[in-house]
Structures are given as structure tokens and as C-alpha cells.
C-alpha positions in Angstrom: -31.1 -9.6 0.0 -33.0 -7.2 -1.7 -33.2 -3.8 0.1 -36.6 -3.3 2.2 -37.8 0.0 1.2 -41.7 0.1 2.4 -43.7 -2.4 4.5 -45.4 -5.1 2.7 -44.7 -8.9 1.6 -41.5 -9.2 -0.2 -41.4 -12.7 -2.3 -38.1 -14.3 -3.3 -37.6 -17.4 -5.6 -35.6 -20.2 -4.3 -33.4 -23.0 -5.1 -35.1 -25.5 -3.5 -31.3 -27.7 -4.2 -33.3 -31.0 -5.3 -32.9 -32.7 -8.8 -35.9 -34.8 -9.2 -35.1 -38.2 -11.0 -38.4 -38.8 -13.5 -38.7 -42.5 -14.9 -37.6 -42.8 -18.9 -40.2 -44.1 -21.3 -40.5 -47.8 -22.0 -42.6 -47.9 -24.3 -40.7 -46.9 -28.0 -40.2 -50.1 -29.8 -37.9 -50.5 -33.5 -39.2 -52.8 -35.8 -36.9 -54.0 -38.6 -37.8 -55.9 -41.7 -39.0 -55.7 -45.7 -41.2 -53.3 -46.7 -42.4 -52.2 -49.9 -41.6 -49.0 -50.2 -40.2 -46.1 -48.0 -36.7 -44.9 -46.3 -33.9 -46.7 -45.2 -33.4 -44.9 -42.1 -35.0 -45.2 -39.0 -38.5 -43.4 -39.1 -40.7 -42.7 -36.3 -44.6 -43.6 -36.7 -47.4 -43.2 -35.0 -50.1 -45.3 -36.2 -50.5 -47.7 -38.6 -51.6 -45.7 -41.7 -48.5 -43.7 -41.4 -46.6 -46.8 -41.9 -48.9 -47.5 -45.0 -48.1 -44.1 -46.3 -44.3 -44.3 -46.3 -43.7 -47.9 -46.5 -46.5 -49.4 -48.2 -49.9 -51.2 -46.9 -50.5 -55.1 -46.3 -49.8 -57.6 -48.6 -49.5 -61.7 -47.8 -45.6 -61.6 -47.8 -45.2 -58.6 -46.0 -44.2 -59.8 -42.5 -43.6 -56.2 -41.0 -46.8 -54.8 -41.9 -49.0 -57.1 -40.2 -46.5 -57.1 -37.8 -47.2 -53.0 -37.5 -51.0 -53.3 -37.9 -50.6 -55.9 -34.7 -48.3 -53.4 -32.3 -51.0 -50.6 -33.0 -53.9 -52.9 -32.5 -52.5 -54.5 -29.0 -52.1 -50.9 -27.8 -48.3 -50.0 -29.1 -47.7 -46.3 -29.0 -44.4 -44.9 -31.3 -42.6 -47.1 -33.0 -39.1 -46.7 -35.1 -39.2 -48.5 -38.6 -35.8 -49.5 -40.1 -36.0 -51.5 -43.4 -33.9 -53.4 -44.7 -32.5 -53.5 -48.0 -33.9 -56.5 -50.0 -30.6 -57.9 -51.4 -30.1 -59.2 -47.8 -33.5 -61.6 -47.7 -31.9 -64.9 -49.3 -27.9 -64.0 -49.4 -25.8 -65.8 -46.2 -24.0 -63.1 -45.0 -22.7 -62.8 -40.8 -24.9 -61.2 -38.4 -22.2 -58.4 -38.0 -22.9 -57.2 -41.5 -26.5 -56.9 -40.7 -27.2 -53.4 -40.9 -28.5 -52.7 -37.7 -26.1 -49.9 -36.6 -28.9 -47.2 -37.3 -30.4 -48.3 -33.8 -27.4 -47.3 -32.1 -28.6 -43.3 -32.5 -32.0 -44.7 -30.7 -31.3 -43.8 -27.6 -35.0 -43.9 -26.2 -35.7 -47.5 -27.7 -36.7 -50.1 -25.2 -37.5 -53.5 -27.3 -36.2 -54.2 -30.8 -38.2 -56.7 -33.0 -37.5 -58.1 -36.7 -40.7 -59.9 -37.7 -38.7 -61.0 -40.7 -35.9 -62.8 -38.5 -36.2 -66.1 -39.9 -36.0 -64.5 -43.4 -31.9 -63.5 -43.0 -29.5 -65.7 -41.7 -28.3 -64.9 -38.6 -30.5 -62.2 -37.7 -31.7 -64.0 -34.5 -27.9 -63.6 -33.4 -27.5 -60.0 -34.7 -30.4 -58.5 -32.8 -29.8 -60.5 -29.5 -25.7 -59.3 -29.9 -27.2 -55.8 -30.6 -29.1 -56.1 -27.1 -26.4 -57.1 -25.2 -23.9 -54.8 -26.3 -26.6 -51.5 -26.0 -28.3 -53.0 -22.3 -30.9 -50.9 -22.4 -33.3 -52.6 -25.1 -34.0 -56.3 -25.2 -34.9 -58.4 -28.2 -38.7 -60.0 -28.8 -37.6 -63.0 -30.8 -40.4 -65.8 -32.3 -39.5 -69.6 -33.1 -39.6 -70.6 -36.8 -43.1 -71.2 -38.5 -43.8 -75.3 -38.2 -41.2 -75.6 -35.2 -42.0 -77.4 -32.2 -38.6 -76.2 -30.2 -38.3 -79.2 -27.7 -34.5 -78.7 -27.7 -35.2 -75.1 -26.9 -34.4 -71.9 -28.2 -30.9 -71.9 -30.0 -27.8 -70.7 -28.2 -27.4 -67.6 -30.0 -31.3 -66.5 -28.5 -29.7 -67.4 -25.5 -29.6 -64.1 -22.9 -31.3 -61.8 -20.5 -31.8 -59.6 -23.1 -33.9 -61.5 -25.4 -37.8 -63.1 -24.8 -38.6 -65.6 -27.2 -42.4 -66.6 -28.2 -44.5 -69.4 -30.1 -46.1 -70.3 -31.9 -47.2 -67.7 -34.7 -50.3 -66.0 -34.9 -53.0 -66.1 -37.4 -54.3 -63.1 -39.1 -56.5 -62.5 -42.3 -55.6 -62.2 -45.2 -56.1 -58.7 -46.6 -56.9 -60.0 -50.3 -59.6 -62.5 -48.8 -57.5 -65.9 -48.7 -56.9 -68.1 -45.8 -55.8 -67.4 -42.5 -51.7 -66.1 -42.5 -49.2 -66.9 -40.0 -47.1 -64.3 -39.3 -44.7 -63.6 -36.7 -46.2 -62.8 -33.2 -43.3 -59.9 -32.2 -45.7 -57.1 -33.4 -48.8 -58.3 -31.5 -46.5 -59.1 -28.4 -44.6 -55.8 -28.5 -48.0 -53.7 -28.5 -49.2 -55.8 -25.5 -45.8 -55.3 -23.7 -46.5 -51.6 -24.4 -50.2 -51.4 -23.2 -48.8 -53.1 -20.0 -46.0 -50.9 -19.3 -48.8 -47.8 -19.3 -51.6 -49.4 -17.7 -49.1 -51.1 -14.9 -45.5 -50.2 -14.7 -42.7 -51.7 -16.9 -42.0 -54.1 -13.5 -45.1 -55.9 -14.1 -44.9 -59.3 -16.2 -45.7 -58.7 -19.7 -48.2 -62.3 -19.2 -51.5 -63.3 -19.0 -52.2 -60.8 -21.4 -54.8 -60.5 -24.4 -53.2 -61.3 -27.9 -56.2 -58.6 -30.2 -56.7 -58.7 -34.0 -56.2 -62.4 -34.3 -58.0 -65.0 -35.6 -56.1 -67.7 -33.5 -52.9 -69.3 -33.2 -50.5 -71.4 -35.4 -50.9 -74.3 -33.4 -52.5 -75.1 -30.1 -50.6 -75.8 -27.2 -51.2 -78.1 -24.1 -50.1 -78.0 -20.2 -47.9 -81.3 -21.0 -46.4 -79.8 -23.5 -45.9 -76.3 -22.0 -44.1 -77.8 -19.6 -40.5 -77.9 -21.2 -40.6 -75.3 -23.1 -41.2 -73.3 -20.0 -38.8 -74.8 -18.8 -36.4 -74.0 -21.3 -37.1 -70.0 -21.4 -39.6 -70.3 -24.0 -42.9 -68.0 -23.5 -45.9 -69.9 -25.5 -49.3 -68.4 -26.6 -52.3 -70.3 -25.9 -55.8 -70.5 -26.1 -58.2 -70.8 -23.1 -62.2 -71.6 -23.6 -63.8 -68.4 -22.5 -60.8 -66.1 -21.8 -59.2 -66.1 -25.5 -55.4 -66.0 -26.9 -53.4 -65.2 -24.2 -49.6 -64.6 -23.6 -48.7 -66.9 -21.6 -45.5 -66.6 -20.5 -42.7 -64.2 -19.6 -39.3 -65.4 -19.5 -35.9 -64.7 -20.8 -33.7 -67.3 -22.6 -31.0 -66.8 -20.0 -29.4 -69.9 -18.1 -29.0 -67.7 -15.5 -32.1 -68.4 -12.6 -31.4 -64.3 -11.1 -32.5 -63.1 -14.6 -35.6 -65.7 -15.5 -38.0 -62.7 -15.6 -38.0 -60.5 -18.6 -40.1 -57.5 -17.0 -37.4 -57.6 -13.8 -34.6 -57.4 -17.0 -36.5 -54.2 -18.1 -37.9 -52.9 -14.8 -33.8 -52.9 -14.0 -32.9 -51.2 -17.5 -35.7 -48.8 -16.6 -34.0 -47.7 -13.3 -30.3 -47.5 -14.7 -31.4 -44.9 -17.2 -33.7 -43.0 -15.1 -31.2 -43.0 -12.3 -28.3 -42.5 -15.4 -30.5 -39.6 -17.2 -31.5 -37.4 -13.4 -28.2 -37.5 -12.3 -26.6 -35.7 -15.0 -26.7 -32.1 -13.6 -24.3 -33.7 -11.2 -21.6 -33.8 -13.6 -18.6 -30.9 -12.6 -20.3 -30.4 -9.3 -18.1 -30.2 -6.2 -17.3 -34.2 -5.2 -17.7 -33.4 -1.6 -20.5 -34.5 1.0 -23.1 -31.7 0.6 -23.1 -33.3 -3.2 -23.5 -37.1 -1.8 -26.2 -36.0 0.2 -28.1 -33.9 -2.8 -27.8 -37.3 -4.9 -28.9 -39.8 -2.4 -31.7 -37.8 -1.7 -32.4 -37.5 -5.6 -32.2 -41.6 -5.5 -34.1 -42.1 -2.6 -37.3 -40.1 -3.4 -37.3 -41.7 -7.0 -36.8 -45.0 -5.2 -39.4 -44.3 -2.7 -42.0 -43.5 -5.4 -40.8 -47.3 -7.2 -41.9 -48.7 -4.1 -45.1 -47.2 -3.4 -45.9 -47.9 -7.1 -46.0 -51.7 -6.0 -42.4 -52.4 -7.9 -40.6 -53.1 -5.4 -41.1 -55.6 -2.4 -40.3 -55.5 1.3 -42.4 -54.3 4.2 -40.6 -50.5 4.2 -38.6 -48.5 2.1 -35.8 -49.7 4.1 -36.2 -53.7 3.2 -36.7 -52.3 -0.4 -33.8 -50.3 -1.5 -30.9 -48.3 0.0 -28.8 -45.9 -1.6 -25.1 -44.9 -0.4 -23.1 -42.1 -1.3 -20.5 -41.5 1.1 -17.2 -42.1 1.8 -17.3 -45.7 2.1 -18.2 -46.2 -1.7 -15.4 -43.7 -2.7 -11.3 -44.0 -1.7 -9.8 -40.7 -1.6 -8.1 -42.1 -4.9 -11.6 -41.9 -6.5 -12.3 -38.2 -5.2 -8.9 -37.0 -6.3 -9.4 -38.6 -9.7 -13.3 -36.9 -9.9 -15.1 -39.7 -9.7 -18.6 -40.0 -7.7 -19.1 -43.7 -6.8 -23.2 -44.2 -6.0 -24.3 -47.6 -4.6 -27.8 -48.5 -5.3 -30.0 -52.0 -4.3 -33.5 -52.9 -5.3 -35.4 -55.7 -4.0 -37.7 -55.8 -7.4 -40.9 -58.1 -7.0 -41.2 -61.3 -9.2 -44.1 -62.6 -10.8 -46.6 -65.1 -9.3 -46.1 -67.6 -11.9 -46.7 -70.4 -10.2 -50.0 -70.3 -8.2 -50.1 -73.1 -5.6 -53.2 -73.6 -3.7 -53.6 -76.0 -1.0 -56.4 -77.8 0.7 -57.7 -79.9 3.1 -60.2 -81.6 4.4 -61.8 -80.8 7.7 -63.6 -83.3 10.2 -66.7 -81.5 11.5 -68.0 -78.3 11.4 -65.1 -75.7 10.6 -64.8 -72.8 13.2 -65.6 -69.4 10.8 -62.1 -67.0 10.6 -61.2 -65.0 13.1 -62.8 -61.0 12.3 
């Protein structure tokens, strides 16, 4: 205490002893593919004429760029651009010589997309292993141009880390010729981004405008929806009077608890939060005043999840808890420094099937109750 030499208002600073938890960004995709020109290391752009500066403008081969110039015009943010080397394009070579290790160093990447995938073999099975291994990014994948993927996507797309679209979209051609096709991972990404700001990374990236197309590869039916639903694949359709829509937002997993792919990202999004505000903890004392400063770190960022609309249940309580006390930890654990914190979320799933019922009343129906 400082010493009180004349009367008057004395102000100290401080420490308040919490460690706020802020949510990461979700929003930095990494696009790799052929270019033209530019660097092959992983650059950082803003907007699509930066791309054009350092790796060349549109052209009607260049998958990546339309690709680009459809992630800035669905609302896409910041984007990482790794290109490949060309020698790669036609030659067969195994998905772990791919040369994808670059991404590793891209810690704040949250969905990878190759718009050329179907242009390397065993690309689809590279980024979708790259996903797993990292889990915290997952893969945008597309089905080949012409395909109409009945049997489903193919078991290498298969995971909670991957989303996989059709059909392609169709954009025009920058030298005046028909309508391209190109791969719809840029246009999707973007809208997955414009989501994530507008709504929250737990909302499903669906029913979502597809912008700066001219329409779809192919147009798709409820009949024929149906299975590839079914089968984890997200289709794009048309609707008289509403547009191209996304229209779907599954994962290819088997697995029924990870259908969803925004509750696979909304759950990425919390690990690294929670992973990324807890790191002052590191060192500290392992004793209870500790456990109590880091469930109360946890439960206020949890608490704010909730009130965001992310999480369901009708209070905090039915919505998450957070322990952090000696029954997570064994004295073994303490004497070894480890810090054992258990969390649960009860995340919200989309309303993806909207059922409504009705029937028929005899008479005059009694107006509703006030």
C-alpha cells in the first residue's frame, strides 16, 4: 500500500485475476491450385486483384482464379494462396507427395479448398488426410465435372472433416465464349465466410445465395436430391424466384453425431478458443484457486456461446458445464503437472427437415388463446 501522505482520492490499478477467452477467426480460407504466375509459398491476399497481380488474372483453364474471383464475390475475407508446381497436373504420384506441408505453418486457417482437385490424382485424399491429421480446418471438396455421384462420394472424401458439393457452377467466360464450369469450392467458401460474420460459425453454411454465377452445371430435382442427401452430399440448386442456392450442409462422415458440418466447425471453433485463452495458465500453481480462475474463464466464454443462440437448452446449465476440480484430476496427474479441464456443449443442429402438419377442423375453429 502506497503511503497516505495528504487527504484526497488515491487510485490503484488492479488485477482483476480473470483471463478472458475471445473466439478465434473462422473465416481464413487456403486455396491451392495452378496459377499462372506468382510464388510458391503460401501468400496471403485480400482481394481479388491482388491475386491478379501476383498470380496472374482469368483465363478459361485457370480453375483457381475464378475460383478466387468467386470467394471475394460471395463475401470471402483473407485468403492463403499456395500453388502448385505444374509438373504435378498430369503425373500419378501418391497423395503424400502432394505438397501440401506449407499449410501446416497456417495456424489460423479454418477451410482448405483445391479448385483443381480433380486435376491431380489423389488430391481429394491428400487434402481430406491433411484435415484430419490438423483438426482444426476441414476440406470443401466438389464431385467431378459430368458426374452424377449416385454411389456417393468416394471413401477417401469420407470424414467429418470434409463437405463435399455439386454440381459445378457456371461462370463467363472472360474472353467472351460460352458459359465455364468451374469448380464451386470458391463460391462456397466465400458464402461459408459471409455466414460465419453475419451469424456465427455454428450456423449451417445452407440456404445460402451462390453470387457471380450465371447458373449451375446441371439442374437438380427433390427425387434426385434425395440420395445424395442421403449419402453426405450437399447439392446446389435452383429455385424460381429465390435463385442458386446452397442447399445443403453435410459432412461425408458415416458417423450420424457428426452429419452437420457447421457443428464440425462450431466444435473446432471452441477447442481453439478454449486451447488459445487458456495458455497463460501454463506454469501456474495446479492447485484450486487455479481451477477456479479457469472454469470461470470457460464458463463466461461459454455463457456468451449461449446467449449468441449456439448453444441449446433452456439455461446455461442444460447448455454446457465445465469442471475443473479434483474429480477430473488423480493426485497422479497433479504430481505429474498436468491440469485436466472437462468441458460439454449441447450445440444446436440445423432445422433441415421442416415438417408441418395439418388438419382439418369441423366447424368454426375457436381463435388461440392471447
Amino acid at each position: 500500500m502506497p503511503d497516505n501522505l495528504y487527504p484526497g482520492v488515491y487510485v490503484q490499478e488492479m488485477d482483476p485475476g480473470m483471463h478472458p477467452i475471445n473466439g478465434v477467426s473462422t473465416t481464413i480460407v487456403v486455396f491451392v491450385g495452378f496459377a499462372q504466375d506468382g510464388p510458391f509459398t503460401a501468400t496471403l491476399i485480400a482481394n481479388f486483384l491482388e491475386f491478379s497481380a501476383s498470380f496472374g488474372g482469368l483465363a478459361p483453364d485457370e480453375n483457381l482464379a475464378y475460383a478466387l474471383q468467386g470467394f471475394f464475390l460471395n463475401g470471402g475475407v483473407q485468403c492463403y494462396i499456395l500453388r502448385l508446381p505444374s509438373e504435378i497436373q498430369s503425373g500419378s504420384i501418391e497423395p503424400r507427395e502432394i505438397p501440401l506441408a506449407p499449410l501446416n505453418a497456417l495456424a489460423d486457417v479454418s477451410i482448405v479448398c483445391c479448385p483443381d482437385e480433380h486435376s491431380v490424382t489423389g488430391m481429394t485424399a491428400a487434402l481430406v488426410d491433411h484435415c484430419q491429421q490438423r483438426k482444426d480446418r476441414v476440406a470443401i471438396l466438389a464431385a467431378p465435372l459430368n458426374s452424377d455421384m449416385q454411389s456417393g462420394p468416394p471413401p477417401e472424401a469420407q470424414s467429418s472433416f470434409a463437405a463435399y458439393y455439386m454440381p459445378w457452377v457456371l461462370v463467363e467466360d472472360v474472353a467472351g465464349g460460352a458459359a465455364l464450369a468451374v469448380h464451386p469450392g470458391g463460391h462456397i467458401a466465400g458464402a461459408m465466410v459471409q455466414s460465419d460474420l453475419e451469424r456465427g460459425v455454428w450456423k449451417a453454411p445452407a440456404n445460402l445465395p451462390i453470387l457471380g454465377i450465371v447458373g449451375l452445371e446441371r439442374q437438380i430435382n427433390n427425387e434426385q436430391q434425395g440420395p445424395l442427401n442421403a449419402c453426405g452430399v450437399n447439392v446446389l440448386r435452383n429455385f424460381p424466384g429465390r435463385g442458386n442456392l446452397i442447399w445443403g450442409a453435410r459432412t461425408t462422415s458415416r458417423d450420424s453425431e457428426w452429419k452437420y458440418i457447421n457443428l464440425r466447425r462450431y466444435l473446432i471453433y471452441l477447442e481453439k478458443s478454449i486451447d488459445q485463452g487458456l495458455q497463460w495458465v501454463v506454469f501456474e500453481p495446479n492447485g484450486e484457486v487455479l481451477w477456479a480462475q479457469v472454469r470461470q474463464s470457460v464458463e463466461n466464454f461459454l455463457f456468451n456461446e449461449y446467449r449468441s443462440g449456439a448453444l441449446q437448452g433452456g439455461s446455461p446449465t442444460q447448455a454446457f458445464f465445465v469442471r475443473c476440480d479434483a474429480s477430473t484430476m488423480t493426485q497422479d496427474d497433479i504430481d505429474n503437472g498436468r491440469l485436466i479441464c472437462l468441458v460439454g456443449v449441447a450445440p444446436i443442429y440445423p432445422a433441415e427437415f421442416v415438417l408441418i402438419q395439418f388438419c382439418k377442423l369441423t366447424g368454426v375453429a375457436a381463435p388461440p388463446s392471447p
